[in-house]
N, CA, C and O of each residue as an XYZ file, in Angstrom:
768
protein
N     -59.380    -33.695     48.732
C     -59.449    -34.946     48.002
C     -58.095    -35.641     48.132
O     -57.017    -35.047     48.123
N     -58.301    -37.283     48.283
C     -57.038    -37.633     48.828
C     -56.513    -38.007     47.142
O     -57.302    -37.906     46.202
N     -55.123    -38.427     46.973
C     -54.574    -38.814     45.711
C     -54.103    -39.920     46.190
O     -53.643    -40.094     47.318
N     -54.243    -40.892     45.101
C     -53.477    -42.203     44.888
C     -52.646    -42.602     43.547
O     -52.835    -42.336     42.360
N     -51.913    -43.154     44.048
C     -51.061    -43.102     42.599
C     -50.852    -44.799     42.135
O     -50.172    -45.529     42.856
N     -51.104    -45.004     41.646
C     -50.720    -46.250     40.269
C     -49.236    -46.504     40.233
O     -48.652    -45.606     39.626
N     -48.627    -47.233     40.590
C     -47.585    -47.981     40.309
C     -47.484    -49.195     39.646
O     -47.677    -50.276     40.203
N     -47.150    -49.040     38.327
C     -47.658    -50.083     37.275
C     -46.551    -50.553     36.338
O     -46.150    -49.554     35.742
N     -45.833    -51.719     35.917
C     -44.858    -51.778     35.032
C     -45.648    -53.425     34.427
O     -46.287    -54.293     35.023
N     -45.304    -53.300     33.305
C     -46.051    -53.796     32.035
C     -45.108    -54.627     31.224
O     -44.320    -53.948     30.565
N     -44.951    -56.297     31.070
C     -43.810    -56.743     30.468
C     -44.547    -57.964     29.642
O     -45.272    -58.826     30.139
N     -44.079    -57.784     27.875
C     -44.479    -58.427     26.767
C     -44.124    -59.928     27.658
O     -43.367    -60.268     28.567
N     -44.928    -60.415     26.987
C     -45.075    -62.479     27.805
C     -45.625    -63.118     25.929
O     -46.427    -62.734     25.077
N     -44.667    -64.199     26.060
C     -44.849    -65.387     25.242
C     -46.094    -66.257     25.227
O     -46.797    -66.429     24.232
N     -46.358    -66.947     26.782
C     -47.662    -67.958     27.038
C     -48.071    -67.614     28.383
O     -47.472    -67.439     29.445
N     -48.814    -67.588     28.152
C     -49.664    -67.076     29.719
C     -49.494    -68.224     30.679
O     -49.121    -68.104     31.846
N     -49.853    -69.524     29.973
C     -49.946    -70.531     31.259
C     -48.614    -70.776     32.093
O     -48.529    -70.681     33.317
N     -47.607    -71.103     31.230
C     -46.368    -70.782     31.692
C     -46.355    -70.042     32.728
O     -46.484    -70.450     33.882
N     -46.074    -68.012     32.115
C     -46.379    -67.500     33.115
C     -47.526    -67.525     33.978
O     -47.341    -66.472     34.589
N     -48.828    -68.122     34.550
C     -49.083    -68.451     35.205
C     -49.205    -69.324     36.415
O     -49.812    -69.153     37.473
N     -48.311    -70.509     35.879
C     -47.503    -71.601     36.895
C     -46.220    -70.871     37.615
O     -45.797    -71.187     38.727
N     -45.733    -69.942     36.867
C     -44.191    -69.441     37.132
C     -44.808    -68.257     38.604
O     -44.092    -67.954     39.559
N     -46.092    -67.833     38.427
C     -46.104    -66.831     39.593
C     -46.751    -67.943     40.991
O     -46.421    -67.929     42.177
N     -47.745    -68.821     40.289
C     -48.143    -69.912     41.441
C     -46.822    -70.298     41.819
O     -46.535    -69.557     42.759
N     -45.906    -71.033     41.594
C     -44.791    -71.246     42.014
C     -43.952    -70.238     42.671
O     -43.055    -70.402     43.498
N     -44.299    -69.429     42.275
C     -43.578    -68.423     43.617
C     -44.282    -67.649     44.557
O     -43.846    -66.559     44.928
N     -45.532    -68.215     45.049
C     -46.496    -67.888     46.099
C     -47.267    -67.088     45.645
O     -47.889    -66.517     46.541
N     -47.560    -66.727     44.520
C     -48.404    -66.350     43.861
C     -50.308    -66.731     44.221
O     -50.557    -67.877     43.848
N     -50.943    -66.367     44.530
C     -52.739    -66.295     44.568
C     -53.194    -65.817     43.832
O     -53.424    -64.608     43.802
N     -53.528    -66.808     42.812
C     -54.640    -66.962     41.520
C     -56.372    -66.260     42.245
O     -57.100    -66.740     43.114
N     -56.460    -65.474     41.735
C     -57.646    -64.698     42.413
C     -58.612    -64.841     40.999
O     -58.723    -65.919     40.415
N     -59.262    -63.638     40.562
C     -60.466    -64.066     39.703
C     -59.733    -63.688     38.127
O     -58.729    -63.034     37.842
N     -60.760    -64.443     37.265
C     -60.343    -63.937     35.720
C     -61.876    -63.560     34.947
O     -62.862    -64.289     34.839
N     -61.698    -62.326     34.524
C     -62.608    -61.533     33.408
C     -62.245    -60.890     32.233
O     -61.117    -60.777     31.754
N     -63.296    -60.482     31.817
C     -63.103    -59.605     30.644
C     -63.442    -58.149     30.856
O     -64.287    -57.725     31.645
N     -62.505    -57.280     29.872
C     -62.846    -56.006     30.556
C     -62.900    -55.237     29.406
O     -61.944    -55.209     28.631
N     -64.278    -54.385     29.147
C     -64.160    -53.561     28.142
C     -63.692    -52.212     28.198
O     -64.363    -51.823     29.154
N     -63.261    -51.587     27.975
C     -62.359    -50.524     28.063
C     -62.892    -49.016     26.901
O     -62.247    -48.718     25.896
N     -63.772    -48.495     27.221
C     -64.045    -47.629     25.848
C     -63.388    -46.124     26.839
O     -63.620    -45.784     27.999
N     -62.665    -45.609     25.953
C     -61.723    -44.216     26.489
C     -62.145    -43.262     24.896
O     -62.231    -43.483     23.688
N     -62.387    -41.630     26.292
C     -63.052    -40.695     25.731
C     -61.945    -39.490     25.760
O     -61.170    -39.342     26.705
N     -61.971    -38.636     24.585
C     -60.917    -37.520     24.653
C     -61.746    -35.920     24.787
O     -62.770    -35.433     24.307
N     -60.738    -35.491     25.655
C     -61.640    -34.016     25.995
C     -61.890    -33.174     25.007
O     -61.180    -32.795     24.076
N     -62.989    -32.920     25.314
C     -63.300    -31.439     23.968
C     -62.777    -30.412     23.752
O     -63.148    -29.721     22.803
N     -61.433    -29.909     24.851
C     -61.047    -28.824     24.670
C     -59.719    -28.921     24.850
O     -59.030    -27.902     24.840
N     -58.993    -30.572     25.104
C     -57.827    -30.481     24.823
C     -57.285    -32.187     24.563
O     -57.909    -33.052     25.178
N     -56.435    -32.504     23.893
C     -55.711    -34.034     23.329
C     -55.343    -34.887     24.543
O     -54.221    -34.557     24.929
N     -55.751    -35.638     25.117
C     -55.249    -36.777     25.831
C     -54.072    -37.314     25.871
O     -53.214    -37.521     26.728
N     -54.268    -37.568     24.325
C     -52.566    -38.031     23.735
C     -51.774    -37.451     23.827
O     -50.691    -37.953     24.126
N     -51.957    -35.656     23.547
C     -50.746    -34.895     23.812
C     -50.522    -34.436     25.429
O     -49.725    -33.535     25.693
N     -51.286    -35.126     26.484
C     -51.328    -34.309     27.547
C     -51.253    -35.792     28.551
O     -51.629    -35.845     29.722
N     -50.836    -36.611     27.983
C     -50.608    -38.298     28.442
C     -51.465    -38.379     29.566
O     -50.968    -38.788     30.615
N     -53.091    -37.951     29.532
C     -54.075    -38.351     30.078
C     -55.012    -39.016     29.748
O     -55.471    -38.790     28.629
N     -55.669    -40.120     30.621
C     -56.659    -40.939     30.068
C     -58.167    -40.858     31.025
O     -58.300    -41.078     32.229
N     -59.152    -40.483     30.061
C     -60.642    -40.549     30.653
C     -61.067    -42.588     29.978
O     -60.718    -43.097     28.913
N     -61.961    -43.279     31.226
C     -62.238    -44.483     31.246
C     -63.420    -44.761     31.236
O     -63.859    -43.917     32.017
N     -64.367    -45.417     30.869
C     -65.378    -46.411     31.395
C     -65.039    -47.465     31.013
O     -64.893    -47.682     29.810
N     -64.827    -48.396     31.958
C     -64.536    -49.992     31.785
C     -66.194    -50.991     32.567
O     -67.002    -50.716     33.454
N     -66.038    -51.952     31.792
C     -67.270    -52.982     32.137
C     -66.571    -54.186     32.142
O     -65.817    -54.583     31.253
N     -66.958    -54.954     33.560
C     -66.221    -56.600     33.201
C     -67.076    -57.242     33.535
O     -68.024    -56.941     34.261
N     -66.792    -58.356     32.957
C     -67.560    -59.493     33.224
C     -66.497    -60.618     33.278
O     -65.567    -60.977     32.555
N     -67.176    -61.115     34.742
C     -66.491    -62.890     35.155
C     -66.376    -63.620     34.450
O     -67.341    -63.934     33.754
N     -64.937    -64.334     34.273
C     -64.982    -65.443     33.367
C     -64.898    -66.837     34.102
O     -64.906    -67.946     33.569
N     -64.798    -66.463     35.757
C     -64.792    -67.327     36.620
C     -65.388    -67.816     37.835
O     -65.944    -66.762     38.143
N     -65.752    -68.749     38.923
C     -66.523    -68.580     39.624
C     -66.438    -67.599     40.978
O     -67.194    -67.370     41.922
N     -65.179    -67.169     40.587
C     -64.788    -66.197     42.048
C     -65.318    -64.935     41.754
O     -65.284    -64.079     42.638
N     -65.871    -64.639     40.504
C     -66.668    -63.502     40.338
C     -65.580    -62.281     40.158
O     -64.464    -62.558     39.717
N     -65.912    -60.943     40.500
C     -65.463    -59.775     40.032
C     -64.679    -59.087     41.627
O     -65.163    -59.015     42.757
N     -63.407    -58.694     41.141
C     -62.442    -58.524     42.606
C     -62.304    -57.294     42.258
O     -61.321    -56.856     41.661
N     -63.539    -56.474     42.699
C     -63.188    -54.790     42.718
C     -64.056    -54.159     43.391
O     -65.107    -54.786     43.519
N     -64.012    -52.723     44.082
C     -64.828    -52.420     44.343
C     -66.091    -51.650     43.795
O     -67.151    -51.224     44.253
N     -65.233    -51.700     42.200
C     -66.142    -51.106     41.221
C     -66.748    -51.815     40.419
O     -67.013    -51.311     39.328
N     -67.124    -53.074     40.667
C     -67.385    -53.906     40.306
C     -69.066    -53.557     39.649
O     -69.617    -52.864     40.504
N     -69.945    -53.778     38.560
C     -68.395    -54.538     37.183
C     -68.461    -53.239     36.011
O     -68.146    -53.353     34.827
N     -69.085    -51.679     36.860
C     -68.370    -50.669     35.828
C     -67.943    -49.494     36.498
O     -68.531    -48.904     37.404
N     -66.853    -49.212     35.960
C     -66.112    -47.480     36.928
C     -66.111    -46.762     35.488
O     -66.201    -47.079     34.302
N     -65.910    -45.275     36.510
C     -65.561    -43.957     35.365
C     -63.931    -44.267     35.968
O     -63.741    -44.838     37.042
N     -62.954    -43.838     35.176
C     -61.642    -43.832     35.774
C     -60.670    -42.270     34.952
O     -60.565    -42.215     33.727
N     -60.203    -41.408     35.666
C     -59.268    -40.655     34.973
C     -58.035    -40.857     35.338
O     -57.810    -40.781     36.545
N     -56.890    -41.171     34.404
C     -55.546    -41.522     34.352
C     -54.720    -40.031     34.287
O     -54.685    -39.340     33.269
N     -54.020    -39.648     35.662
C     -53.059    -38.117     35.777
C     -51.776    -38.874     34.105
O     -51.612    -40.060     33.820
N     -51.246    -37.832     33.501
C     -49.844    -38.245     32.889
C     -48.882    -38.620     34.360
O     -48.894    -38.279     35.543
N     -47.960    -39.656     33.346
C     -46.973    -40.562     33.768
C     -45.831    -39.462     34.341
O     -45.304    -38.513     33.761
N     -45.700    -39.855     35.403
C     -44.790    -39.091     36.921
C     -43.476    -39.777     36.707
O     -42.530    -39.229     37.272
N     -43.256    -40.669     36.136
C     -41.487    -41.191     36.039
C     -41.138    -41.796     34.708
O     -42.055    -41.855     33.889
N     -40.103    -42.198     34.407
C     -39.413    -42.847     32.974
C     -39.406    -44.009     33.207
O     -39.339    -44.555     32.106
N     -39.438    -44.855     34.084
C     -39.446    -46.451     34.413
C     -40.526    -47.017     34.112
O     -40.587    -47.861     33.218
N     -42.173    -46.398     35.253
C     -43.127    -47.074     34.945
C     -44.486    -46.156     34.150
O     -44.550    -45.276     33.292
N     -45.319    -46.810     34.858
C     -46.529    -46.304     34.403
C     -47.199    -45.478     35.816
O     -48.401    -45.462     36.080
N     -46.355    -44.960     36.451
C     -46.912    -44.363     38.079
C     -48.067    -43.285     37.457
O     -47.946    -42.934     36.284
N     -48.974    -42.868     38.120
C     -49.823    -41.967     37.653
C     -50.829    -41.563     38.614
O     -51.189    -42.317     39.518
N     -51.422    -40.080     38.402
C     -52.541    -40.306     39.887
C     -53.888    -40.663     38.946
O     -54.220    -40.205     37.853
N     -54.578    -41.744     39.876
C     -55.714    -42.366     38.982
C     -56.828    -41.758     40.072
O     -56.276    -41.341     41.091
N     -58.255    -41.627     40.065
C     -59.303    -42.012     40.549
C     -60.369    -42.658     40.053
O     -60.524    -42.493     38.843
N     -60.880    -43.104     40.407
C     -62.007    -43.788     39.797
C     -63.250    -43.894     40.662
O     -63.277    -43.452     41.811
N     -64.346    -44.532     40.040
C     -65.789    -44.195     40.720
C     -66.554    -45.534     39.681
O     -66.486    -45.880     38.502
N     -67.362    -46.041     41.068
C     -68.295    -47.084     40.301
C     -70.031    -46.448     40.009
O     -70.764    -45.803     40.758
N     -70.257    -46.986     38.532
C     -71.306    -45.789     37.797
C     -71.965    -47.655     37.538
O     -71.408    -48.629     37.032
N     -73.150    -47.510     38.067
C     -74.328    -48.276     37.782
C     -74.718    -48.131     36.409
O     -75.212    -49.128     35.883
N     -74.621    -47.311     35.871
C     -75.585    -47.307     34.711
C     -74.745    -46.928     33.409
O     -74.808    -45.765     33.010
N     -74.020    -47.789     32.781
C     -73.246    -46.979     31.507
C     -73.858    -46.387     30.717
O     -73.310    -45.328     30.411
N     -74.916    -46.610     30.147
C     -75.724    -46.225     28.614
C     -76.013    -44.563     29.125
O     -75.728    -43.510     28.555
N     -76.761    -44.847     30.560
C     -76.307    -43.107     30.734
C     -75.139    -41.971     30.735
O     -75.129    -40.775     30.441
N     -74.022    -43.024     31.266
C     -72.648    -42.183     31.882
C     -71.992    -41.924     30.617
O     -71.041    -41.146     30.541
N     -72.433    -42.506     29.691
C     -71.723    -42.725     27.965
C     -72.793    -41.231     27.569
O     -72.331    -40.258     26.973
N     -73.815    -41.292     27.896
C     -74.597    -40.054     27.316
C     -74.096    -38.174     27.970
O     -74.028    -37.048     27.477
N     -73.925    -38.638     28.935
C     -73.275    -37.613     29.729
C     -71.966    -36.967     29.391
O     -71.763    -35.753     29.368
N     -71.282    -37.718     29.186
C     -70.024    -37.503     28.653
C     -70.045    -36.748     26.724
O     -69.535    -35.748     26.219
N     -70.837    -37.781     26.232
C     -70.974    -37.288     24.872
C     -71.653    -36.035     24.909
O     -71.284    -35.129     24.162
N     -72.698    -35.870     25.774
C     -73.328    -34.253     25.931
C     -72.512    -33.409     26.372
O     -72.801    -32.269     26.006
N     -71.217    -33.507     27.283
C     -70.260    -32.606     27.246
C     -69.134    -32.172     26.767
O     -68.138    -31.534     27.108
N     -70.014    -33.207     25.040
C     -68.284    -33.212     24.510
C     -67.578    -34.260     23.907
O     -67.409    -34.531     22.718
N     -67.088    -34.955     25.227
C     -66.362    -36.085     25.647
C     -66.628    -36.808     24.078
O     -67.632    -36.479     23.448
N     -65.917    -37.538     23.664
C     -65.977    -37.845     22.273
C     -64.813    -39.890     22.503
O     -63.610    -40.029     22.725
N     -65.821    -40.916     22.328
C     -65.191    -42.185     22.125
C     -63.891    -41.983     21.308
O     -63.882    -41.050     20.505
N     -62.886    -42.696     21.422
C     -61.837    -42.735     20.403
C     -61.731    -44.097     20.427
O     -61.733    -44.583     19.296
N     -61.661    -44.700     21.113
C     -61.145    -46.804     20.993
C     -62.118    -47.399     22.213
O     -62.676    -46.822     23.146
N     -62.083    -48.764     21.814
C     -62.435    -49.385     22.643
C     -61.246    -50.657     22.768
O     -60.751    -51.199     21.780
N     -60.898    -51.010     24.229
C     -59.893    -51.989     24.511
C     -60.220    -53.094     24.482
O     -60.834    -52.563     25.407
N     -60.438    -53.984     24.407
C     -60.848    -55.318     24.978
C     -59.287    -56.315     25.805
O     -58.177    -56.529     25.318
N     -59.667    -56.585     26.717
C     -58.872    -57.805     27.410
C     -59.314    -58.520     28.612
O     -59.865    -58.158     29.651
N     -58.899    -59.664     28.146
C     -59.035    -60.821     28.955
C     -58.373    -61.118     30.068
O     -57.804    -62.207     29.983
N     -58.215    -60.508     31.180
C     -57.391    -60.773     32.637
C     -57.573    -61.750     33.732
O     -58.636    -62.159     34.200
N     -55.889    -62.177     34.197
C     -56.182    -63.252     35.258
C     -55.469    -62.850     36.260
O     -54.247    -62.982     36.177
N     -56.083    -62.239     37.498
C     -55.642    -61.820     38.031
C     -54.500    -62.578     39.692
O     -54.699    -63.731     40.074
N     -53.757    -61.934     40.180
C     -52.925    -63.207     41.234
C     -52.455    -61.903     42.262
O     -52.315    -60.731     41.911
N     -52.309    -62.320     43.267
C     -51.863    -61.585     44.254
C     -50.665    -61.974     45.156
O     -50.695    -63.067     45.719
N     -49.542    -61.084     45.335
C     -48.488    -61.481     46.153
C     -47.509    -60.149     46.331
O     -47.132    -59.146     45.725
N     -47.352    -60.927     47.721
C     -46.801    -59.543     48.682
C     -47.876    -57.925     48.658
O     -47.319    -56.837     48.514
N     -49.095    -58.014     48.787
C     -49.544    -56.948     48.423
C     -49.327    -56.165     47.046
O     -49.477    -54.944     47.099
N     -49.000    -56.724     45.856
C     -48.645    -56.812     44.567
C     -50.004    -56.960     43.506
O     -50.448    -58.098     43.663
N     -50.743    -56.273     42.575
C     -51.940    -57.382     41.702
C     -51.234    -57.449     41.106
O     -50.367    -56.576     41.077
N     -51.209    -58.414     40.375
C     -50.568    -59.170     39.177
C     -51.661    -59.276     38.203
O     -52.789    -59.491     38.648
N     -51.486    -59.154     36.923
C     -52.950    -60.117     35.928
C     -51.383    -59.982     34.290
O     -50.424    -59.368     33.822
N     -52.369    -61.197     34.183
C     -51.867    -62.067     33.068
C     -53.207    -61.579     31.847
O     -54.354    -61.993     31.677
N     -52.469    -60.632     31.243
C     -53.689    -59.797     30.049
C     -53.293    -60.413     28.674
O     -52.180    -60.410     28.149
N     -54.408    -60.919     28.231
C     -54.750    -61.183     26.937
C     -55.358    -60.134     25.958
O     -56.527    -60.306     25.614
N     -54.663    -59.055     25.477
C     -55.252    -57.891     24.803
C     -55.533    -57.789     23.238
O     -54.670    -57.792     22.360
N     -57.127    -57.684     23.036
C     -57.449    -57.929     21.316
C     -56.335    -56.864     20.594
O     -55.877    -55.880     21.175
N     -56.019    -57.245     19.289
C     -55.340    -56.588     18.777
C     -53.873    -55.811     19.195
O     -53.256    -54.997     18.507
N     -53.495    -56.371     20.652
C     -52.361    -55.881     20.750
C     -51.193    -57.013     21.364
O     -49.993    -57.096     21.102
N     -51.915    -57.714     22.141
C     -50.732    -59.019     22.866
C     -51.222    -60.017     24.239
O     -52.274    -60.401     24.750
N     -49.916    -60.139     24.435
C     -50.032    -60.910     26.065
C     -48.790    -60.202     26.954
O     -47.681    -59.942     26.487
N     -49.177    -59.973     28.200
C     -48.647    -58.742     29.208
C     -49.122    -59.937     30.330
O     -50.019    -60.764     30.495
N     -47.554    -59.305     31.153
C     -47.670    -59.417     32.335
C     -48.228    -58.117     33.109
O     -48.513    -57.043     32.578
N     -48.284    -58.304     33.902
C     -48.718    -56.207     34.520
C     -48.929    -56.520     35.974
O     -49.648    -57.345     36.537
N     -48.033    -55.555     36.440
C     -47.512    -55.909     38.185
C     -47.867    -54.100     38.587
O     -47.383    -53.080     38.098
N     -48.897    -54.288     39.660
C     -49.165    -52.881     40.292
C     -49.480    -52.997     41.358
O     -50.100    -53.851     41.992
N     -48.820    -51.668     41.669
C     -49.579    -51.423     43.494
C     -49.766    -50.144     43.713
O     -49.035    -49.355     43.115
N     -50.521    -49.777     44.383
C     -51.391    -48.129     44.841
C     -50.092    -47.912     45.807
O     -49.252    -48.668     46.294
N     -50.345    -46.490     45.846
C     -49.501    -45.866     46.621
C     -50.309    -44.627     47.353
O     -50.220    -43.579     46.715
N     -50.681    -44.587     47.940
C     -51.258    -43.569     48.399
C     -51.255    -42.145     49.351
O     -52.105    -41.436     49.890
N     -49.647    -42.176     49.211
C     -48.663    -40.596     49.511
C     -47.945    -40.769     48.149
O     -47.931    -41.715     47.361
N     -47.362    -39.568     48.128
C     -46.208    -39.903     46.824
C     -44.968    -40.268     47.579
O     -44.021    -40.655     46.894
N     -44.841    -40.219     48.665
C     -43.557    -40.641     49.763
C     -43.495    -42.226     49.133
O     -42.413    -42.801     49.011
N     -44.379    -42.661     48.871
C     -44.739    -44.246     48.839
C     -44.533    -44.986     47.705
O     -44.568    -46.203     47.523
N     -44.238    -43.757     46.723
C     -44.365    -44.445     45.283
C     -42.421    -44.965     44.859
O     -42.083    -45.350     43.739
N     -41.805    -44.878     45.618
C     -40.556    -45.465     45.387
C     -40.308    -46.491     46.084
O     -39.357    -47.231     45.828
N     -41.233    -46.710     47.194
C     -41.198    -48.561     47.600
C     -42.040    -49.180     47.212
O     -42.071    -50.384     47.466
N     -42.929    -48.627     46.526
C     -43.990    -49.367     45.522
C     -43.289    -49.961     44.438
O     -43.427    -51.148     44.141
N     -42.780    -49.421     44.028
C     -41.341    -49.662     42.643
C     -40.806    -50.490     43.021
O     -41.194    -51.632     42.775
N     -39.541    -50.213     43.880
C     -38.619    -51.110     44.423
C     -39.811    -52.846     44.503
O     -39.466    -53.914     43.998
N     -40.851    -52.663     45.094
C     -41.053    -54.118     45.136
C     -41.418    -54.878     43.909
O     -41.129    -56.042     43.633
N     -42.071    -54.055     43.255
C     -42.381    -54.599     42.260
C     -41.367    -55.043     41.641
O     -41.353    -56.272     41.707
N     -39.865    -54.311     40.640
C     -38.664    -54.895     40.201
C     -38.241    -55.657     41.264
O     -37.744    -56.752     41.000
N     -38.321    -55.355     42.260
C     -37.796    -57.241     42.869
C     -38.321    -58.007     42.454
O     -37.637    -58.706     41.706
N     -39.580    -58.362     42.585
C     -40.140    -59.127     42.261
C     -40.175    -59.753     40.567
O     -40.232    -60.938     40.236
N     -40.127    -58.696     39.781
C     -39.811    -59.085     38.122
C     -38.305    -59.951     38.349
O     -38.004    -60.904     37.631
N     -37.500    -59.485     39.378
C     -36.196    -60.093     38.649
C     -35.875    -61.569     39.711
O     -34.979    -62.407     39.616
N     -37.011    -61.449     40.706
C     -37.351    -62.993     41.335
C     -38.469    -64.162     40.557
O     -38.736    -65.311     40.906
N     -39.060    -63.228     39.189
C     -39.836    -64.331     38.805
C     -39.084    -64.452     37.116
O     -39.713    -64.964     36.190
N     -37.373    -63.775     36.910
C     -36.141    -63.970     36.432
C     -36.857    -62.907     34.989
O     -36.252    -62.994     33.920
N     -37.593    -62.355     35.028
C     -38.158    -60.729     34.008
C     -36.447    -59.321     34.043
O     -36.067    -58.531     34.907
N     -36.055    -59.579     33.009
C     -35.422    -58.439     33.393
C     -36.020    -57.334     33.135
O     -36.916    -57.356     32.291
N     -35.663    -56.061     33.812
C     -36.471    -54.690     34.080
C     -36.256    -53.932     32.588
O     -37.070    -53.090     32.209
N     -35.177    -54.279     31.842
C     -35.301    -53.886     30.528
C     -36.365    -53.953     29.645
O     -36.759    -53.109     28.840
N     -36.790    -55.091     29.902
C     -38.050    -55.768     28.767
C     -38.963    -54.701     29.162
O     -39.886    -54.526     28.366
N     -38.945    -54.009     30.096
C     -40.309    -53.295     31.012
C     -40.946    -52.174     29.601
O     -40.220    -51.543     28.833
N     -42.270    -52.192     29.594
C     -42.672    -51.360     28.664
C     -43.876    -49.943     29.133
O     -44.890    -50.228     29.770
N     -43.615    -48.638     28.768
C     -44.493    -47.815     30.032
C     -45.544    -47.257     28.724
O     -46.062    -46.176     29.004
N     -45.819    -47.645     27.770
C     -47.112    -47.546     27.004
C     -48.266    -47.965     27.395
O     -48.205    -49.008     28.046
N     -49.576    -47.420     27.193
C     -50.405    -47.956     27.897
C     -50.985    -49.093     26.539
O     -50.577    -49.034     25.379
N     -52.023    -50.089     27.077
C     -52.905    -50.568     25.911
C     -53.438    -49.447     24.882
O     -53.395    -49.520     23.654
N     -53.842    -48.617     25.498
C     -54.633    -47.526     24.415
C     -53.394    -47.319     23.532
O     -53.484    -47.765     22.388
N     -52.339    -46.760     23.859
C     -51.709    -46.096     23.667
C     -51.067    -47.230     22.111
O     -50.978    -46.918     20.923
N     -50.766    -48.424     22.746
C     -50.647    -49.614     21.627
C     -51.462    -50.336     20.699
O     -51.214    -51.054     19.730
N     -52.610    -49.905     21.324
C     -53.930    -50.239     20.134
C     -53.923    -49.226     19.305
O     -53.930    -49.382     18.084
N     -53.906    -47.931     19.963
C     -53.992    -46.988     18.598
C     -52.711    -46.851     17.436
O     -52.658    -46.593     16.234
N     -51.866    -47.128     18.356
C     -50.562    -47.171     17.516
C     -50.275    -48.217     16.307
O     -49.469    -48.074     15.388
N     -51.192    -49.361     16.564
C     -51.187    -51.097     15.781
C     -52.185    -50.778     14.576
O     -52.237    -51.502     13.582
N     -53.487    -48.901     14.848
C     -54.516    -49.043     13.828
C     -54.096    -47.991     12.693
O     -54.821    -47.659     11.755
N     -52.482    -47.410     13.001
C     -52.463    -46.421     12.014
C     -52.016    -47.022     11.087
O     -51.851    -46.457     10.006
């Protein structure tokens, strides 16, 4: 099985449109915008939270006419490896597109698998230099920039980085502001 890794850094934003002119202006490609539901399940035989792993089913739906830019389009199972560095959010992810949630939700609960949150956010997604970009509108937690790219050796995951902080400190983001919590991780934290 091959591994891919997530190279992901995550920075609190004021107004989206703003930042949305600010990445068009720097060659930025406005690609599609949806909504994405996010319900994450914890294992039956050990804490997620304490083991900084995440089990996924996400569902989106288009909020635009360019439709849905994935290949899992519009629901995946996704498992999140724990975070591999102190900077970002690097991680080994896989994921899989599941036709049918009401079943894949039953499956999971028959083995266990137990709902803890559901996410909601609103994403606009942009592309540059081989970079996704999305401009997230998240219920109950904020507005995020979020700059990622796959890496798919771990040889790869330190020029995955490197471009990305270039790029934060060419669209004038300093790398300080950078935050490596996930949404879950800040939704649950906003409900205690």
């Amino acid at each position: 099985m091959s591994e891919s890794f997530e190279v992901e850094v995550k920075v609190p934003i004021d107004n989206t449109e703003l930042m949305a002119r600010k990445l068009v202006e720097s060659g930025a490609k406005e690609l599609n915008s949806e909504v994405q539901i996010d319900t994450y399940f914890d294992h039956p035989c050990r804490t997620f939270v304490k083991t900084d792993e995440a089990v996924r089913v996400r569902t989106r739906k288009p909020l635009n006419e360019q439709g849905l830019a994935t290949p899992y389009a519009p629901n995946e199972l996704t498992y999140k490896g724990p975070k591999l560095d102190a900077k970002t959010k690097t991680r080994v992810e896989y994921s899989v597109g599941i036709d049918n949630t009401d079943s894949l939700f039953s499956i999971l609960e028959s083995l266990g698998f137990k709902p803890i949150a559901k996410v909601v956010k609103k994403r606009t997604f942009f592309d540059l230099r081989a970079i996704t970009i999305s401009i997230d509108d998240v219920e109950d937690v904020g507005l995020f920039l979020e700059l990622e790219s796959i890496a798919h050796q771990k040889d790869e995951m330190e020029s995955a980085k490197g471009a990305i902080f270039k790029l934060l400190d060419e669209l004038g983001i300093d790398a300080q502001q950078t935050i490596r919590d996930s949404y879950l991780e800040m939704y649950m934290a906003g409900r205690r």
